[in-house]
Structures are given as structure tokens and as C-alpha cells.
C-alpha positions as CSV (number, residue, x, y, z in Angstrom):
1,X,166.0,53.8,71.0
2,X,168.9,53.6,68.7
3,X,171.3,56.1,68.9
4,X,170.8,58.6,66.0
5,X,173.2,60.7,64.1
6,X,171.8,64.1,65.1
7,X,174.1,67.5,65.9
8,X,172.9,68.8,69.3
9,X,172.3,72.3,69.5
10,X,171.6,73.0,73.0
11,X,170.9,71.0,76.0
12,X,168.5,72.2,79.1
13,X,170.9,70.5,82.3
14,X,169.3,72.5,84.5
15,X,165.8,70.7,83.9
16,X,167.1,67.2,84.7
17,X,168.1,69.2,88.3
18,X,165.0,70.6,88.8
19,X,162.6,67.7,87.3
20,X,161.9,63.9,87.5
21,X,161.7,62.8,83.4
22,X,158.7,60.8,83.6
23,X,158.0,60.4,79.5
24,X,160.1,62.1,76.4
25,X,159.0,63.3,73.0
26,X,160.4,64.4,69.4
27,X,158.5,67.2,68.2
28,X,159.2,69.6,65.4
29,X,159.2,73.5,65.6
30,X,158.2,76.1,63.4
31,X,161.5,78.4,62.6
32,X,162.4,81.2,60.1
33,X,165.2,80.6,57.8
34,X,167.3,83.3,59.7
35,X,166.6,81.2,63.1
36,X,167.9,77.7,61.3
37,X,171.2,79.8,60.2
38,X,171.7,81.2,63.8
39,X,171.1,77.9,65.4
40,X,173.3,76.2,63.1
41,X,176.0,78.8,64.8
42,X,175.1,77.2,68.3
43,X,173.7,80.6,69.2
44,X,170.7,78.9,71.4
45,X,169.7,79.0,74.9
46,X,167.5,76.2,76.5
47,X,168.0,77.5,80.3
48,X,164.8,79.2,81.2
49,X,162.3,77.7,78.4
50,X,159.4,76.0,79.1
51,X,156.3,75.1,77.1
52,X,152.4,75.7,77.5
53,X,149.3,74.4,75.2
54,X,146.9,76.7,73.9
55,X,144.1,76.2,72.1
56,X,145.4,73.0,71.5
57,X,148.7,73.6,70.1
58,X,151.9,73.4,72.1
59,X,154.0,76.9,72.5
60,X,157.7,76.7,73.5
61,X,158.1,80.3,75.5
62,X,161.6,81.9,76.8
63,X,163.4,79.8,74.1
64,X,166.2,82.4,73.0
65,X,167.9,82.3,69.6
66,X,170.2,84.6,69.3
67,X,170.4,86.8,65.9
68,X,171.5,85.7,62.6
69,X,174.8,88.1,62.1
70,X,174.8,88.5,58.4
71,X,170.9,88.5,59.0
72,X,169.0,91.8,57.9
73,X,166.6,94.3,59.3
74,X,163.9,91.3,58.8
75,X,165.3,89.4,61.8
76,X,162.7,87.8,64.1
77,X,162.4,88.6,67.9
78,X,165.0,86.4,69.8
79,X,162.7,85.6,72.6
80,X,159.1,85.0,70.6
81,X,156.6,82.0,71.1
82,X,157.9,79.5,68.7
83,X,155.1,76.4,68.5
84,X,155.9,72.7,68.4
85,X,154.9,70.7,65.7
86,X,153.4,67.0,66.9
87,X,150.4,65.1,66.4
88,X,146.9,66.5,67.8
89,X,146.7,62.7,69.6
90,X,149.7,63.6,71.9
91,X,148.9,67.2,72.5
92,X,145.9,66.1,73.9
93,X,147.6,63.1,76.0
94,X,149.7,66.1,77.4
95,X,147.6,68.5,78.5
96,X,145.5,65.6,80.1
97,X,148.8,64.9,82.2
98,X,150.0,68.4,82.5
99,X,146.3,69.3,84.6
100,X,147.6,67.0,86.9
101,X,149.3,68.6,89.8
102,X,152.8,69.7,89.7
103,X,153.4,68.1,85.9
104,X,155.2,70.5,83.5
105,X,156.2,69.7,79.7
106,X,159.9,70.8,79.7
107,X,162.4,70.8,76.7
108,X,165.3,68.7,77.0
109,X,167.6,69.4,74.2
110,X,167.2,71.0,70.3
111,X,169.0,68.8,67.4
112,X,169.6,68.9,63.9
113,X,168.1,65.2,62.7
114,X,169.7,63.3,60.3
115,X,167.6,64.9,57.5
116,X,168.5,68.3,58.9
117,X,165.4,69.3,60.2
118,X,165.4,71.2,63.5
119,X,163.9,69.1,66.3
120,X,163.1,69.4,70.2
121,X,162.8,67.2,72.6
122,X,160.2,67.4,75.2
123,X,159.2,65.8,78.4
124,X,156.9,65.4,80.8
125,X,158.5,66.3,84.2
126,X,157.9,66.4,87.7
127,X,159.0,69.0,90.1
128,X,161.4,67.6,92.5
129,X,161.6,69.1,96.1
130,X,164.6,70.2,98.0
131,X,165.6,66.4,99.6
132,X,165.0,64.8,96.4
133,X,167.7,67.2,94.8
134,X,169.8,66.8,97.6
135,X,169.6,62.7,97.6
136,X,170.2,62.7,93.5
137,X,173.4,65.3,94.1
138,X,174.4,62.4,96.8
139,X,173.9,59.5,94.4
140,X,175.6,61.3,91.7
141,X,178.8,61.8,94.3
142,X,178.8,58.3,95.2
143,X,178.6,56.8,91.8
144,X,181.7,59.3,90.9
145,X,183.3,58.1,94.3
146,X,183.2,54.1,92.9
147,X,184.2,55.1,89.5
148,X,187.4,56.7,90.9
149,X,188.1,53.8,93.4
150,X,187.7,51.2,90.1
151,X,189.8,53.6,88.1
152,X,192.7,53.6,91.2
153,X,192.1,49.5,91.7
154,X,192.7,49.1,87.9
155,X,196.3,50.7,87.8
């Protein structure tokens, strides 16, 4: 995929810790105009959100946006459901998947597109255990290990 002018909001690290990506999507979200003002003010948290289909629409829960400061008394709760706007086709492919054992639909990262529209990106992850955390953590050393050897051969 092409890299896209988009203005990240918020990114979830801690999912690409705890999960194995296996597939990503784009989907849209369903916001209040005091939301889009708050997260255009970075005031977003990604850590502990996770999403769930009901009824055959996808619901992104714990997914905190903070309060719009020059907002009013009309302000929507922080930490409500917000749902995810994509096709019925792949909401269906994903909850075929997510029955699976030990498959979760996590959010990645939230991002203005290029059109300004609010947008999440989802995956479809699988829990890693304690030695596959452990051998990533030691991958990621060694790869910063080589960089810095190339980095001291090079001067």
C-alpha cells in the first residue's frame, strides 16, 4: 500500500506486544462533532481498546477521548461504545475468524485521512504467549545490536 498523507492521532504499541497482526483494515467510526475537535487536539487513548460485533455491527469499547475544552454541557461520555463503520461483507468475514480460538479484532492506530475523515485501523490478531514475546523482544535487540555495529563500521 502506498504511503498516504494521513495525521496519526493515536497509535495502540502495546497491541503489536501482545498480538501477532495476521490481517489489517480501514474502517470508519461514528463520532460527534465535539469528539472530532478533541481528537484533532491529540486528546486520544488507544491502550486498552478493543472491539466486539454485535448484532452484526462492529463496536470499538474502552476507546477514550478525552473532552472537548471549549465543549459544553452536551459533551459525550469519554469512554462510550463508538461503532465502526465497514462493509457488512467484512463484518461477517471477521466474526467468522474471530470464533476461532484465541483471534481478537484489535485497533492499531486512529488517523485523520486525507479528506479529513476520522479513520481506525483494525486487525485481526493473535494472542502471543510468554516465549513468543520474549523471542520477538530478542529479535528486536539483535536487529538494534547490527544496526549499531553498521553505524560504528561506517565512521
Amino acid at each position: 500500500m502506498a504511503k498516504r498523507d494521513e495525521k496519526t492521532i493515536a497509535k495502540n504499541r502495546r497491541a503489536f506486544h501482545e498480538y501477532e497482526i495476521l490481517e489489517t483494515w480501514e474502517a470508519g467510526i461514528e463520532l460527534t462533532g465535539t469528539e472530532v475537535r478533541s481528537l484533532r487536539e491529540n486528546n486520544c487513548q488507544l491502550t486498552d481498546c478493543f472491539a466486539l460485533i454485535r448484532d452484526g455491527e462492529l463496536w470499538l469499547n474502552n476507546l477514550h477521548i478525552s473532552p472537548f475544552a471549549q465543549g459544553n454541557i452536551n459533551n459525550p461520555d469519554p469512554d462510550r461504545r463508538r461503532k465502526l463503520l465497514m462493509h457488512k461483507r467484512q463484518i461477517r468475514y471477521l466474526h467468522e475468524k474471530v470464533k476461532e480460538k484465541g483471534l481478537a479484532i484489535v485497533p492499531l492506530k486512529m488517523y485523520f485521512s486525507q479528506n479529513g475523515l476520522v479513520k481506525v485501523e483494525v486487525a485481526l490478531a493473535r494472542g502471543k504467549k510468554l516465549y513468543d514475546k520474549r523471542s520477538s523482544m530478542k529479535e528486536r535487540d539483535s536487529r538494534r545490536d547490527i544496526d549499531r555495529a553498521m553505524k560504528e563500521r561506517g565512521r
